[in-house]
N, C-alpha and C positions, 0 to 999 in steps of 0.2 A: 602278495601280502594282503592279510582281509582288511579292509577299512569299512567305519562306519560312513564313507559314501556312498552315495546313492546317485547310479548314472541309467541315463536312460540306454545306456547300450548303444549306440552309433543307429539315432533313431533317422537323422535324417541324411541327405544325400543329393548330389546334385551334378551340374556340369559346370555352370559359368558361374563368376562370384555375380550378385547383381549392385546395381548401381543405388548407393545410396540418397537419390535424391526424395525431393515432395515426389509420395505417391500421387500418381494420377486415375484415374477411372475407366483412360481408355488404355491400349499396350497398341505398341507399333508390331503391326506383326512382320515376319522375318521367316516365315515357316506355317508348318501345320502345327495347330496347336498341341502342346506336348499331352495333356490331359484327355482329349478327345481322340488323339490318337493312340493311346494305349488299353482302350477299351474293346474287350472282344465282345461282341453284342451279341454270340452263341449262348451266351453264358448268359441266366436270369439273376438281377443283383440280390433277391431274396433266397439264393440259392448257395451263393459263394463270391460275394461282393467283392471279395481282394484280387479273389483273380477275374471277375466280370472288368473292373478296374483296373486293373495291371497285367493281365496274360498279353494282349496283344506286345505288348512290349516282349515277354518275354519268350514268346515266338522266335521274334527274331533275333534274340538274344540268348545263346545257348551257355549256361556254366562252361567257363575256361576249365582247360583238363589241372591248370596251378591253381585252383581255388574251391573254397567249400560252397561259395555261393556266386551268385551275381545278380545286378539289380543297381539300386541307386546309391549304393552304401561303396561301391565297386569303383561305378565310375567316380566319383567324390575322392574316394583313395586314390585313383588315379592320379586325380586330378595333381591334386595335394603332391603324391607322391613324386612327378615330374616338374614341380615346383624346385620340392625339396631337394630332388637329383643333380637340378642347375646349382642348387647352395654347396652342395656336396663336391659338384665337380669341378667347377668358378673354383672352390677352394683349394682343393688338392691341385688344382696346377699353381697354386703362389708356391713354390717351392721355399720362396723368401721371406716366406712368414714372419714373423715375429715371433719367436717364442713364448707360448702361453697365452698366444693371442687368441680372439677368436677360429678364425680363419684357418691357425695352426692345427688347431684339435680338432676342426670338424674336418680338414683337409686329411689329417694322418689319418685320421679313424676311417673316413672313406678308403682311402689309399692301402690300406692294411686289409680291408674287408674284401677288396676286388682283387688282391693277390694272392690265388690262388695257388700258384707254384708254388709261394712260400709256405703258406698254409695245409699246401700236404706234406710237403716235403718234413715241415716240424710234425705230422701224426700229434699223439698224445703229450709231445714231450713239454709243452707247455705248461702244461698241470703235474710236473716233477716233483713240486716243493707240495700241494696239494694231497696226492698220489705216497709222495713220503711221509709228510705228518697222520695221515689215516695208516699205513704202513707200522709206525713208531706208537700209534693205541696201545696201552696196556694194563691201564689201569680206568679208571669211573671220568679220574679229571681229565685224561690227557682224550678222552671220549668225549667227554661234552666240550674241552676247547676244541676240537678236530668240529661238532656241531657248530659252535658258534662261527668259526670262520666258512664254512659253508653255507651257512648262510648268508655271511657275509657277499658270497661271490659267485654264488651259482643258485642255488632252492632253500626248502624250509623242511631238510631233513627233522624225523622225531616228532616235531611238533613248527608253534608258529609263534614268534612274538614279534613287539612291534612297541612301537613310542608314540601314544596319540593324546590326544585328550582325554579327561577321565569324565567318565559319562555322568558321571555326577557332579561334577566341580570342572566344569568347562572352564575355565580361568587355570585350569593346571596339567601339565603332560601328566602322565600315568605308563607303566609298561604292564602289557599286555600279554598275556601268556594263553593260546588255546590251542587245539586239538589241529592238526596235521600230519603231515608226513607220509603222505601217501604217491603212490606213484602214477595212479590211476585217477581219470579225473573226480570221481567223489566215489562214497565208500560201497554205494549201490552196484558198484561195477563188480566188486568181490561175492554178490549174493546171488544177485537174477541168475534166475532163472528162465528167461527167456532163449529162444535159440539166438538171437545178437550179441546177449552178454556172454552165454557159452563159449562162442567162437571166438570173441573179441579176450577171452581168458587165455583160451587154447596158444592165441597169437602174440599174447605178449610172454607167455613163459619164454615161446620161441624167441622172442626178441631181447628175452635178459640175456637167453643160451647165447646170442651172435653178440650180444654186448661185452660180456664179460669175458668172451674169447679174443674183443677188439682191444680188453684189455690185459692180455695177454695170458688168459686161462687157457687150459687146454681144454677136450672136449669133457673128461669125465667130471674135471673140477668148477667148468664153466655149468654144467647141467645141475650139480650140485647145490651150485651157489643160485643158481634160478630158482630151485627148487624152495629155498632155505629165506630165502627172499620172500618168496611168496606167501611162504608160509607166514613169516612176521608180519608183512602187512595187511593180509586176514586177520592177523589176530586184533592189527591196530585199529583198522575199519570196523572191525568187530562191535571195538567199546569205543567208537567214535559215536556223536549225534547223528541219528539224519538230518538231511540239509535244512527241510523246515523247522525243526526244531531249536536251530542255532539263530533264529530271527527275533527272539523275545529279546532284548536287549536287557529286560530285570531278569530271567530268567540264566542270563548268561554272562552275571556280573559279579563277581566275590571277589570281595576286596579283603588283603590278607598280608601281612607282616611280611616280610623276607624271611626272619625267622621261624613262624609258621610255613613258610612251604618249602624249607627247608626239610624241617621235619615232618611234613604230612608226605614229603617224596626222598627219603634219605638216600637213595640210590641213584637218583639225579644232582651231581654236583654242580649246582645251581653255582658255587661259588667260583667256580672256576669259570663256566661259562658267563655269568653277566662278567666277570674279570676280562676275559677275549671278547664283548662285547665292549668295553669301555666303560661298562654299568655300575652305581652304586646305590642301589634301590632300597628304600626301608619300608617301599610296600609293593606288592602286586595284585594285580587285576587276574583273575584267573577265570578265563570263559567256561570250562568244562571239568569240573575238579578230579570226577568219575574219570576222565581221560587221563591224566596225568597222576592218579593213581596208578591204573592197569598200566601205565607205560614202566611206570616206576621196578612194577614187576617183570615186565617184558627184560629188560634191562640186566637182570635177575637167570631168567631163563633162557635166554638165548644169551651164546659164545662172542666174546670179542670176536673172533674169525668172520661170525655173519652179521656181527653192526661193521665190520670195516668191509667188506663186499655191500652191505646197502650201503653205504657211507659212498665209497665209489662210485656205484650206479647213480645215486644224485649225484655226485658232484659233475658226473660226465652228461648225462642226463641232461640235467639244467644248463650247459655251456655247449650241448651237443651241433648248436647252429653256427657257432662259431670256428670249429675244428675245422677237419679232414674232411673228404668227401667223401670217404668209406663211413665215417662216424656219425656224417651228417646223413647218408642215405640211408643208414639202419634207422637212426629216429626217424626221420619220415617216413619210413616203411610202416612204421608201426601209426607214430601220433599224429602223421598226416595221412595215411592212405586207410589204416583198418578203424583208427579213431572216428575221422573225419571225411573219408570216402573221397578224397583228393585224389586226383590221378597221377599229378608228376610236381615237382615243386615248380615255386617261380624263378625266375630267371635271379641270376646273382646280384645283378645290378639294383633288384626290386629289394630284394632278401637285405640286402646289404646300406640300404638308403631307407629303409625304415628302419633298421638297430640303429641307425648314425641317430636316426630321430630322436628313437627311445630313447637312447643312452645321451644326445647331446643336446637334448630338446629344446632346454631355456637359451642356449645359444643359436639355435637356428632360429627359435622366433621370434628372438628379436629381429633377425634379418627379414624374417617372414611377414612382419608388420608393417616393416619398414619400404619392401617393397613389392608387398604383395595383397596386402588389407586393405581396402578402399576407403579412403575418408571416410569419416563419418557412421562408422561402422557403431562404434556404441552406442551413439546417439537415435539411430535408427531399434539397436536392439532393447535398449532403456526403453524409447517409446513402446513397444509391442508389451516388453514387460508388463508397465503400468498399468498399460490398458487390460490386462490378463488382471494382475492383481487387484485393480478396482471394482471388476467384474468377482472377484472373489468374495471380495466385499459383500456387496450389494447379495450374491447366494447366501452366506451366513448368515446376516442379519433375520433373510427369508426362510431360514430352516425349517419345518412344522414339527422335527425330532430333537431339537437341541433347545435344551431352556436358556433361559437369559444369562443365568449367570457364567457357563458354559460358555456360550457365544461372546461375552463379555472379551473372555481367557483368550479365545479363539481369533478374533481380531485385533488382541491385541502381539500377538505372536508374529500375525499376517505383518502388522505393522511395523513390528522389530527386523522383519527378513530382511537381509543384505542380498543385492543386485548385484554379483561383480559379471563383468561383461565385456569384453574384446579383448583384453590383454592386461598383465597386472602391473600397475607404474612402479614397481621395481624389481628386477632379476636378482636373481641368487645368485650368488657366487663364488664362480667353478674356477677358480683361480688356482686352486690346490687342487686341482683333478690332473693327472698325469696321463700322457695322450703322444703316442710317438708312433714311427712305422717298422716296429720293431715286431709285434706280436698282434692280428686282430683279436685274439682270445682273451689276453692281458687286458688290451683295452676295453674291451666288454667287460673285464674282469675288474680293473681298475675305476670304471664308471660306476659299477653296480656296490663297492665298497663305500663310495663318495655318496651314498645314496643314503646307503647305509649309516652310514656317519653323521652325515644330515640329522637326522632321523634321530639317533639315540642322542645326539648333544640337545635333540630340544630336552632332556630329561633335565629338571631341576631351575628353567628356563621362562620365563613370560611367555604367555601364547601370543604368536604372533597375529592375526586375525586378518591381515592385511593378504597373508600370502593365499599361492593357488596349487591347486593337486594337476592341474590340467596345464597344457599346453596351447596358447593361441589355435594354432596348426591344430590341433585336436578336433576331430568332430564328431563329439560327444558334449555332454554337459553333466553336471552331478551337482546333489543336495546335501548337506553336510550339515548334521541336526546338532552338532555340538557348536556348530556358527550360529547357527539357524539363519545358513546362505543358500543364495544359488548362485552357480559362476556358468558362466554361460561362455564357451571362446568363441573369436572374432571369426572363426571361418563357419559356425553356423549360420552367417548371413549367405551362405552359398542356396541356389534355393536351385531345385532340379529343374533341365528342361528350357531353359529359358536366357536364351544369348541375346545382350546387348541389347537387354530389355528389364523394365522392372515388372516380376510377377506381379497378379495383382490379390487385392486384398483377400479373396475365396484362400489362397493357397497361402498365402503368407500366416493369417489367422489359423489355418489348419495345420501349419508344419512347427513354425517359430511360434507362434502363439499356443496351440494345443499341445502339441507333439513337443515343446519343450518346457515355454517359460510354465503353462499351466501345470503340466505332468509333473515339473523340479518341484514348485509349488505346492503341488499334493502330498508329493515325498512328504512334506512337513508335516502331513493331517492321514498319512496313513496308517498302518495298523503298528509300523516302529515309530516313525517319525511321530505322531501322535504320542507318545510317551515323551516327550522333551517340550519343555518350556522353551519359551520366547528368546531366555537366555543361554538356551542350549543343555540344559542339567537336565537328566533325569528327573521327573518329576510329575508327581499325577493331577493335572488341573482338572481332570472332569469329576462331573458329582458323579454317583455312581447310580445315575437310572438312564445317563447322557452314555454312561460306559457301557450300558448292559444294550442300549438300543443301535449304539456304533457296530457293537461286537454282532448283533443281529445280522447287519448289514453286510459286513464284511466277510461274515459265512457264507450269505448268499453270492458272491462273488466268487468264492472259495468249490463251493455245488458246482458252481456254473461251470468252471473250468475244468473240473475234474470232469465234468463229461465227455471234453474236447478228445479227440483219438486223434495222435500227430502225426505216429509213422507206427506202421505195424499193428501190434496190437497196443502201444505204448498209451495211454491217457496223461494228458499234463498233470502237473502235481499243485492244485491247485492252492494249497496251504504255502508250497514253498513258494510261486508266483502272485500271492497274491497282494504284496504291495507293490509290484510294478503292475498290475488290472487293476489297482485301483486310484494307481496316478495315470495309467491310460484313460480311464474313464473322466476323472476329473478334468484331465488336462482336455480332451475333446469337448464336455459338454462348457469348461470355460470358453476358450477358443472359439466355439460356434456363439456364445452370448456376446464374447465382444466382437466379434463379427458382424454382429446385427445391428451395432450400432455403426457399422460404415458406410459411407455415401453408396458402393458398391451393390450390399443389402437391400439398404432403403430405397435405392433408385432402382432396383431390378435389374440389374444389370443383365444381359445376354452375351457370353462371349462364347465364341466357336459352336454355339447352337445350344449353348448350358447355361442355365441359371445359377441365382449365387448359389442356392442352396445342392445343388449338383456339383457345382466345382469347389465346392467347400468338402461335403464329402468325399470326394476323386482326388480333392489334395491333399484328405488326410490319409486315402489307401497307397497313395502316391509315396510318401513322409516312411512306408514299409513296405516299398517294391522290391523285394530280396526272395528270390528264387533261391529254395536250398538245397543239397543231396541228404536224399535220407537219412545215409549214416551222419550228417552232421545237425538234423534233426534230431536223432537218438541221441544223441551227444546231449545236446542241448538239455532237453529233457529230464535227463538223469542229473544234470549237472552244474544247472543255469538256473536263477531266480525271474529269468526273462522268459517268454511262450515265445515260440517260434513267432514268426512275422506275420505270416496269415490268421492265428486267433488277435492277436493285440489291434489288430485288422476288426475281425469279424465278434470279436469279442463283446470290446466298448460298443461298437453301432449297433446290435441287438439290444442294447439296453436303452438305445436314445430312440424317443417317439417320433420326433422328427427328421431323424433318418428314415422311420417306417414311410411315414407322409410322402418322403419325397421322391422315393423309389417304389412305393407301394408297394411293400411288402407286405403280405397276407399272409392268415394261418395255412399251415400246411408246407408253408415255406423252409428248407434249412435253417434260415436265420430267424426266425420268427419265434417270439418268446411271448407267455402271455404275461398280460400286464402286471401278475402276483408274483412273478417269479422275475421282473428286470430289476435291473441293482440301481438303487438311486440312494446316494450318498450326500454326496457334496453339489 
């Protein structure tokens, strides 16, 4: 589902949770230092600073043949994930659960996941009621309610809607109507012309052919319907947006009657589907009008026959992880090994203990917190915040591009942001989620409804402000400009590298300080977040000579990264990445400011033969040690608002002068930008 959050992407990573006690100045050492030994000194840091910083690591640590990457993002999953496995399996042996208890539902959904024999032995037949109502299509309606309940339980055939806040009147849900339905991960994939995107074309017709024969086509009808497929959603990608282009938030906002989109899409019976939704809307939010026009017409031109073959492919598609092992190794053939450049999947037990997650998340973390978050975890992450935020302060105020009245707006928004941080003082409640060891499919199936439901009953409802998109156990963070929050969970106090010990202040300021609270915080002041007030509305505080010299700024940001070459001949797309470059960059040069005001800074500290200002920078290349495979670079690229891990690296420190200083970086250098061309913002 698109949401207007804003996550930094599973920035940071780790091994041990640390202890939240008084930082100290000195660390007990226990080892070699984790930062001093992951630097390969072959490598000149004016050259390729991420991996001058982080190859030695990754030397001796080769990408698993089950994974697109590895690095510190890896072992942190692990981590987590063997956590969550003991939750999972603790569970499922209470045989004597309580029904609808906790314990019950996380216990059967495991127990169903790891039963294999069951789950091929039933093949497809799970999706019978599914597989029939797309079958019983015959008319417009009985087409868009077959839409809405797939969405409901598997993707976002057609298009994409959703129940959020209205970007203009933050105090009220709104539904959401915009452009998807594609099978491919964004619409770039249908056009390049490069030799990766040719091949990776060639390879998925191939894969609708074995698809659609998995579901019981023959050969000539299965080629057919690949064919016929393909051809639709060209046509869809077609008159989709590019990815950058869908980032304006005013630009991608029309607000409009129910009975206005009625009529502006007469071949979409809208009525039927918000109906199988649960929905009785008397307005919509429509991100892309152009799209939902040409769909209107697709609708039109192409055969029931080939909306109920694509209807199928998502529905199996989207639930393909949870089937058979014939149905599961055809998608991974495709979306994990030609996608993604995977060599073989993970093991069942892994597979299986992260969907328990997804699907049963608010119930395991509470268990999660309960015993497995260290005291005092948000007291430790509030503290770092503050100090990020008060340094944000102190830069506004100093601006020499923004005038007073501007900066007025600007701090006062800083001032409105909501902290939330470790865990949220109240669960939702999954009391009505239905969860047995009857079907793992069902139960994925039955979760992802419950989700769904959630969702569309906030329509018509008080916003709640209080709740969270995230997961304690999540480790991630995101910004959310209709709150105008940042929620941070309890296990980003996990800091890499560092057992039964507390990091010290170099690496903490660089990972939690920079690499989060500052980066969420930018979210707020970048080229979207920067359109929404204090109160979360859409709405333009800047004068317009503060707007015209933002926008200056933020091109130069935009230049920079479109020079980046990431794999092949591929260049990042620097318009689509350029508000997560420009909460990179915020979020580091906060970070290194309140850094300086620690006892660590001031006293010079020396540890492992590195000063602050070395292990300040080494723990922010540290914060994206992720070794990728190309193809999961390309992916990225085409498809992701994030730069692969090495520019969000070498990106931001090309633009801070005091990185040059401290590595002596010179002209001539890879990384060396001269002074008229670094990006200085915030």
């Amino acid at each position: 589902m698109v949401s207007k959050i804003r996550s930094f992407s599973l920035v940071l990573a780790g091994i041990v949770i640390i202890s939240c006690s008084q930082q100290k100045n000195t660390t007990e050492n226990t080892g070699p230092d984790f930062l001093a030994a992951n630097i390969d000194s072959t490598i000149k840091p004016g050259d390729d600073f991420f991996l001058y910083a982080n190859n030695g690591w990754f030397k001796k640590n080769p990408i698993p043949a089950s994974e697109s990457s590895n690095g510190l993002w890896q072992l942190i999953r692990d981590t987590i994930n063997a956590q969550i496995q003991q939750i999972c399996i603790s569970s499922a042996a209470e045989t004597r659960a309580e029904k609808g208890s906790n314990k019950q539902k996380i216990g059967d959904f495991y127990f169903t996941g790891m039963d294999s024999n069951t789950i091929n032995q039933n093949e497809l037949s799970p999706l019978k009621a599914e597989l029939d109502m797309i079958d019983a299509i015959h008319d417009g309606a009985t087409l868009m309610k077959a839409v809405a309940h797939i969405q409901k339980v598997s993707g976002s055939p057609m298009f994409g809607m959703y129940v959020g806040q209205d970007d203009k009147i933050s105090s009220k849900h709104a539904v959401f109507i915009y452009q998807g339905g594609l099978s491919l991960p964004d619409r770039s994939y249908y056009f390049d012309n490069d030799t990766r995107a040719k091949e990776i074309r060639q390879k998925f017709f191939i894969h609708l052919q074995n698809m659609f024969k998995l579901m019981g086509q023959n050969e000539t009808d299965a080629t057919k319907a690949a064919g016929n497929l393909m051809k639709l959603e060209t046509s869809i990608a077609q008159t989709s947006r590019k990815r950058e282009d869908t980032r304006d938030p005013l630009l991608n906002y029309h607000k409009i009657t129910f009975a206005e989109l009625v009529k502006a899409t007469p071949d979409l019976d809208w009525n039927s589907f918000m109906e199988a939704c649960g929905l009785k809307p008397d307005s919509v939010i429509v991100g892309q009008p152009e799209f939902l026009k040409a769909l209107n017409g697709y609708v039109k031109t192409n055969s029931l026959p080939d909306w109920k073959n694509y209807l199928r492919f998502h529905l199996v598609r989207g639930l393909a992880a949870y089937l058979d092992d014939k149905t599961y190794a055809e998608s991974f053939s495709f979306y994990g090994k030609v996608i993604r450049g995977i060599e073989e999947p993970k093991p069942r037990w892994k597979r299986v203990t992260e969907q328990t997650n997804a699907s049963l998340g608010e119930l395991i973390g509470q268990v999660y917190v309960e015993e497995y978050l260290p005291k005092g975890t948000k007291e430790k992450l509030l503290e770092i915040g503050n100090a990020i935020r008060a340094v944000y302060a102190e830069r506004i105020k100093t601006l020499d591009w923004m005038s007073s009245v501007t900066k007025e707006k600007a701090q006062a928004k800083l001032d409105a942001m909501v902290m939330k941080v470790g865990y949220p003082d109240k669960w939702k409640d999954l009391s009505s989620l239905q969860v047995d060891r009857s079907s793992y499919v069902r139960n994925v199936m039955n979760a992802n409804i419950w989700d769904f439901q959630y969702m569309t009953h906030k329509y018509g409802q008080p916003v709640d402000r209080t709740e969270w998109s995230m997961y304690p156990q999540t480790y991630n963070a995101y910004y959310n400009p209709s709150n105008n929050e940042i929620v941070v969970p309890g296990c980003n106090i996990i800091v890499p590298g560092y057992e039964r010990k507390l990091a010290d202040d170099a690496i903490l300021y660089s990972i939690i300080g920079g690499s989060t609270f500052g980066h969420e915080i930018t979210h707020g002041f970048d080229d979207q977040g920067s359109k929404y007030d204090g109160q979360g509305n859409l709405n333009n505080w800047w004068t317009s000579e503060d707007s015209t010299k933002f926008y200056t700024k933020t091109k130069m940001i935009v230049e920079q990264f479109n020079n980046y070459v990431a794999v092949d001949s591929l260049h990042i797309n620097g318009a689509n990445t350029q508000g997560e470059n420009i909460a990179d960059l915020g979020g580091i040069v906060m970070g290194y400011e309140a850094f300086k005001k620690t006892k660590q800074y001031t006293g010079k500290e020396i540890i492992a033969g590195l000063n602050p200002d070395q292990r300040f920078f080494l723990g922010y290349a540290l914060a994206w040690m992720v070794n990728e495979r190309p193809e999961s670079i390309a992916d990225q690229v085409r498809s992701n608002e994030h730069a692969p891990c090495k520019f969000r690296v070498i990106g931001p420190l090309a633009n801070m002068p005091e990185f040059y200083a401290t590595f002596g970086i010179k002209e001539g250098d890879y990384m060396w930008r001269a002074d008229s061309v670094r990006v200085k913002i915030w």
